[in-house]
C-alpha positions as CSV (number, residue, x, y, z in Angstrom):
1,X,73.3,23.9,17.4
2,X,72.6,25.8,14.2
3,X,71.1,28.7,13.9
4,X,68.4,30.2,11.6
5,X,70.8,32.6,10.0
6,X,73.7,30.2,10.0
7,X,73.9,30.2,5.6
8,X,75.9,33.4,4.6
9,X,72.6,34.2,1.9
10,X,70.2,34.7,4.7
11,X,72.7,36.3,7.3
12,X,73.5,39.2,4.6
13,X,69.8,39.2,3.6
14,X,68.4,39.5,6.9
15,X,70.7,42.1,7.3
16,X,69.3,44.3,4.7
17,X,65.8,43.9,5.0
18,X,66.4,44.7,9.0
19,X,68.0,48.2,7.3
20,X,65.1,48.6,5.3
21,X,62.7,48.0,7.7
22,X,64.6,51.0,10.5
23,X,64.0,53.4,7.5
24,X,60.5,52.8,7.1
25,X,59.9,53.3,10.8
26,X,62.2,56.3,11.0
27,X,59.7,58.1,8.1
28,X,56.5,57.0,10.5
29,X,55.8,53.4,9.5
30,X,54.4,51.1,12.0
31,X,56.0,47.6,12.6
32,X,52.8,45.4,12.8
33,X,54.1,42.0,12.9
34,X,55.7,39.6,10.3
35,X,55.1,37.4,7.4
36,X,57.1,34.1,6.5
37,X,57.7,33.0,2.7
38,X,58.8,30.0,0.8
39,X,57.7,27.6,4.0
40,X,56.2,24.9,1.3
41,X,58.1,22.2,-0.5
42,X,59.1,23.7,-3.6
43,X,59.7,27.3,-2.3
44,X,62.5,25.2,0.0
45,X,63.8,23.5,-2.7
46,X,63.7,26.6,-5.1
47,X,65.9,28.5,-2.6
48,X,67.8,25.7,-1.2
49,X,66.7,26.8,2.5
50,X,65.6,24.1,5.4
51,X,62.9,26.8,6.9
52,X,60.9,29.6,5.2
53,X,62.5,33.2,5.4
54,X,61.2,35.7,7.4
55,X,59.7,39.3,6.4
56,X,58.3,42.3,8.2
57,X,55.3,43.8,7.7
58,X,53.7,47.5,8.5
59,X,50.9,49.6,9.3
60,X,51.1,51.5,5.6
61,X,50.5,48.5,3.7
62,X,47.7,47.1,5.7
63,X,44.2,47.5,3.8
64,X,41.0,47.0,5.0
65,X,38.8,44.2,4.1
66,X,36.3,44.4,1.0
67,X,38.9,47.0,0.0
68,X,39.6,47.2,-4.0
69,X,43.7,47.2,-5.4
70,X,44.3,48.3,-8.9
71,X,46.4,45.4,-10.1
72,X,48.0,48.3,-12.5
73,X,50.2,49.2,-9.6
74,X,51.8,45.1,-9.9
75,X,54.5,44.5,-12.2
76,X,53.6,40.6,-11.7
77,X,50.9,40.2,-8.7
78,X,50.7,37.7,-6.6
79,X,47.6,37.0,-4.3
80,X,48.2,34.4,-1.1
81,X,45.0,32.9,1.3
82,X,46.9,33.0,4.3
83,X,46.5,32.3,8.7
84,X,46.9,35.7,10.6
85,X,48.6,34.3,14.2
86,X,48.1,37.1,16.8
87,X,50.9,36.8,19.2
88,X,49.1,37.7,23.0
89,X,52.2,37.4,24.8
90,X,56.3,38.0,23.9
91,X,58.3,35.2,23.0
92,X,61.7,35.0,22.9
93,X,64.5,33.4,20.5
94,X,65.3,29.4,22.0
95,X,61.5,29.2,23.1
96,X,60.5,25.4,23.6
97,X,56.8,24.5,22.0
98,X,55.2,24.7,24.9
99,X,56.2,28.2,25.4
100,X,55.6,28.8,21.9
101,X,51.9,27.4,22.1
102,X,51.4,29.3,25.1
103,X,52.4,32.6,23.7
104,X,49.5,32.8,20.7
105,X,46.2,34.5,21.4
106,X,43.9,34.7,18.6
107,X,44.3,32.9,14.5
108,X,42.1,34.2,11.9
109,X,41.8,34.6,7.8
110,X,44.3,36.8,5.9
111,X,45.0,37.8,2.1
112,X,48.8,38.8,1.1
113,X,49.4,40.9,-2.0
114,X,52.9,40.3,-3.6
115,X,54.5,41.9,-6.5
116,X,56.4,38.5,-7.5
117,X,60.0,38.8,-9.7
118,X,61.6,35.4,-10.8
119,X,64.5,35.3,-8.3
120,X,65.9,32.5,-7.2
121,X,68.7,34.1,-4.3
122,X,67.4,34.0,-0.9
123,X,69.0,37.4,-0.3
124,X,67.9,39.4,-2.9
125,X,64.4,38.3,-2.1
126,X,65.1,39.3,2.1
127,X,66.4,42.4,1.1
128,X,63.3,43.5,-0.8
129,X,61.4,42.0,2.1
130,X,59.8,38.9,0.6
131,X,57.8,41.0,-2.5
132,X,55.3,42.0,0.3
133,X,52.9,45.2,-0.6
134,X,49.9,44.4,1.4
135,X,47.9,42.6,3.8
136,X,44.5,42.7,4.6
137,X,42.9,41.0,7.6
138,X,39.6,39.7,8.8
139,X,38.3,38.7,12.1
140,X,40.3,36.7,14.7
141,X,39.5,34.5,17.2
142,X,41.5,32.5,20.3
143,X,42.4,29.2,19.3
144,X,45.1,27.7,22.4
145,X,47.9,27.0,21.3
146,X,47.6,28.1,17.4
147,X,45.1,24.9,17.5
148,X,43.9,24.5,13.9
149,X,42.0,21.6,13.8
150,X,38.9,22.0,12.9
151,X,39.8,25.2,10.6
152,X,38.5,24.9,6.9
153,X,39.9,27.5,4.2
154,X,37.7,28.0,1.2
155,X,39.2,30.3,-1.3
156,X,37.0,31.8,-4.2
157,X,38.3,33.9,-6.6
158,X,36.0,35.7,-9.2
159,X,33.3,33.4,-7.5
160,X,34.6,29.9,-8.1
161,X,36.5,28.2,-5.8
162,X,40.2,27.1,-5.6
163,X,41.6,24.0,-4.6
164,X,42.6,24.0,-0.9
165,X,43.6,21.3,0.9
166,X,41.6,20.1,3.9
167,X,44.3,21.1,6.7
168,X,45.3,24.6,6.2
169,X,48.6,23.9,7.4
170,X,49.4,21.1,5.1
171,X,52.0,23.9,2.6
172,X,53.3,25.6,5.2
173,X,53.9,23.3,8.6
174,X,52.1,23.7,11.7
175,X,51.8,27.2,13.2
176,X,53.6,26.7,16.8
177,X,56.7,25.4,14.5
178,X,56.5,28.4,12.6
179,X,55.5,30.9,15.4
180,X,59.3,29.5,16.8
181,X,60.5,29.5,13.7
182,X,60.1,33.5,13.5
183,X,60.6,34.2,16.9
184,X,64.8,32.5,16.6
185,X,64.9,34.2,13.2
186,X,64.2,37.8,15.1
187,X,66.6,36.7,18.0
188,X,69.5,36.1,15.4
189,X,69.3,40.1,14.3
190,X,68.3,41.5,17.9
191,X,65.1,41.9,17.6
192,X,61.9,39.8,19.6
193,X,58.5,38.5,18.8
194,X,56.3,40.8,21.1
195,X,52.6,40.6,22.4
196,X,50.2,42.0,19.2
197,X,52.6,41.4,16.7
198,X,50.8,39.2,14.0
199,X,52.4,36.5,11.4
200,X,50.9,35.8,8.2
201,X,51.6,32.0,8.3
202,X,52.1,31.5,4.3
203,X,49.8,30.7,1.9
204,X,47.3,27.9,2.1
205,X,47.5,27.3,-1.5
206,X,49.8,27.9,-3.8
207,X,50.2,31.5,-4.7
208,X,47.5,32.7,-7.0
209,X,49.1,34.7,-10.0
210,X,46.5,37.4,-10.7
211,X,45.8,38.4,-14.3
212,X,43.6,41.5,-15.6
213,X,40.5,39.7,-15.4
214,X,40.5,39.2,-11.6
215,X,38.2,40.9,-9.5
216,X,37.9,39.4,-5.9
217,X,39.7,36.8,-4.1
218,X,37.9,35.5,-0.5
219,X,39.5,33.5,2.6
220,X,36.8,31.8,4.3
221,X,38.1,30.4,7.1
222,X,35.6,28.5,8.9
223,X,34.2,28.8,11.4
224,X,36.7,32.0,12.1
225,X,35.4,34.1,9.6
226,X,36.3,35.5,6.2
227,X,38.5,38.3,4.3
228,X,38.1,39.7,0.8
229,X,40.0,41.6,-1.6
230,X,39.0,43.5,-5.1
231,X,40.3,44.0,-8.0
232,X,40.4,46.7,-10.7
């Protein structure tokens, strides 16, 4: 059976980010969960993978909604409407679907902020943990099993919306998959997928470039709720 981290790139990739990740928590960080990147299509192709990669993410870079980023900070910012999965129960590497299903408590809206460089190596882009610089979260609620049907993401940015397509899972693949998916990725380098941690499921459209002029992208995701970010 493979494994997750059977293609050298990712193996020595996953290795440094795991490095950079003990660092941060050694100066006070808090892990908060995980993010997955690259899940659709192209970012599959672009990488030559067969499953998105896996980053961490931490308390530091969290911000709250409503909250406003100066886009100065970005050498090329990147803005993602994303699914926050709340994990209400472990789940361990080799987990069936059922198990997997079982495992999630609570889904809900979430924005990623990226600082984006061209790269095209899966292990340069692990090792700097996937671009990620924020997150911000809105409300969650339980949906069984990671259920999203039903769920309708309406992203507006400086007021006008942007294409979305009607099943929120359509670029990324269906949550339990990827909720596994994460969960065999943290097995292969020792770690677990514990109750509270929360994955940001990868963007529902496809990433936003922000320019200069930007100043608020929203994730509406109904009937869940919504999260906004500002710009300056």
């Amino acid at each position: 059976m493979s494994g997750p981290l059977d293609d050298p790139r990712l193996a020595r990739g996953m290795a440094a980010q795991a490095e950079l990740r003990r660092k941060a928590l050694a100066e006070g960080a808090r892990p908060i969960g995980w993010k997955v990147g690259f899940g659709a299509p192209a970012g599959l192709a672009k990488l030559k993978i067969t499953a998105p990669i896996v980053g961490f993410l931490l308390d530091r870079n969290v911000l709250a909604s409503g909250a406003t980023v100066p886009l100065s900070r970005f050498a090329m910012p990147v803005a993602e409407p994303e699914v926050a999965v709340e994990m209400g129960s472990d789940l361990p590497g080799g987990s069936d679907e059922a198990a997997a299903a079982a495992a999630i408590a609570t889904l809900g809206p979430a924005i990623e902020l990226a600082d984006f460089a061209p790269l095209d190596d899966p292990e340069a882009i692990l090792s700097g943990n996937i671009f990620q610089r924020h997150v911000i979260f809105g409300p969650r609620l339980p949906r069984p099993g990671g259920d999203t049907s039903g769920l309708v993401s309406t992203v507006t940015r400086n007021g006008a919306e942007v294409p979305a397509p009607d099943d929120v899972t359509a670029n990324t693949g269906r949550i339990v998959t990827i909720v596994r998916h994460v969960a065999d990725t943290l097995a292969a380098i020792g770690e677990t997928l514990r109750a509270g941690d929360v994955i940001i499921a990868g963007s529902i459209t496809p990433p936003l470039i922000l320019n200069p002029e930007d100043r608020e992208l929203v994730n509406a995701l109904s009937p869940i709720g919504e999260v906004a970010v500002r710009f300056s």
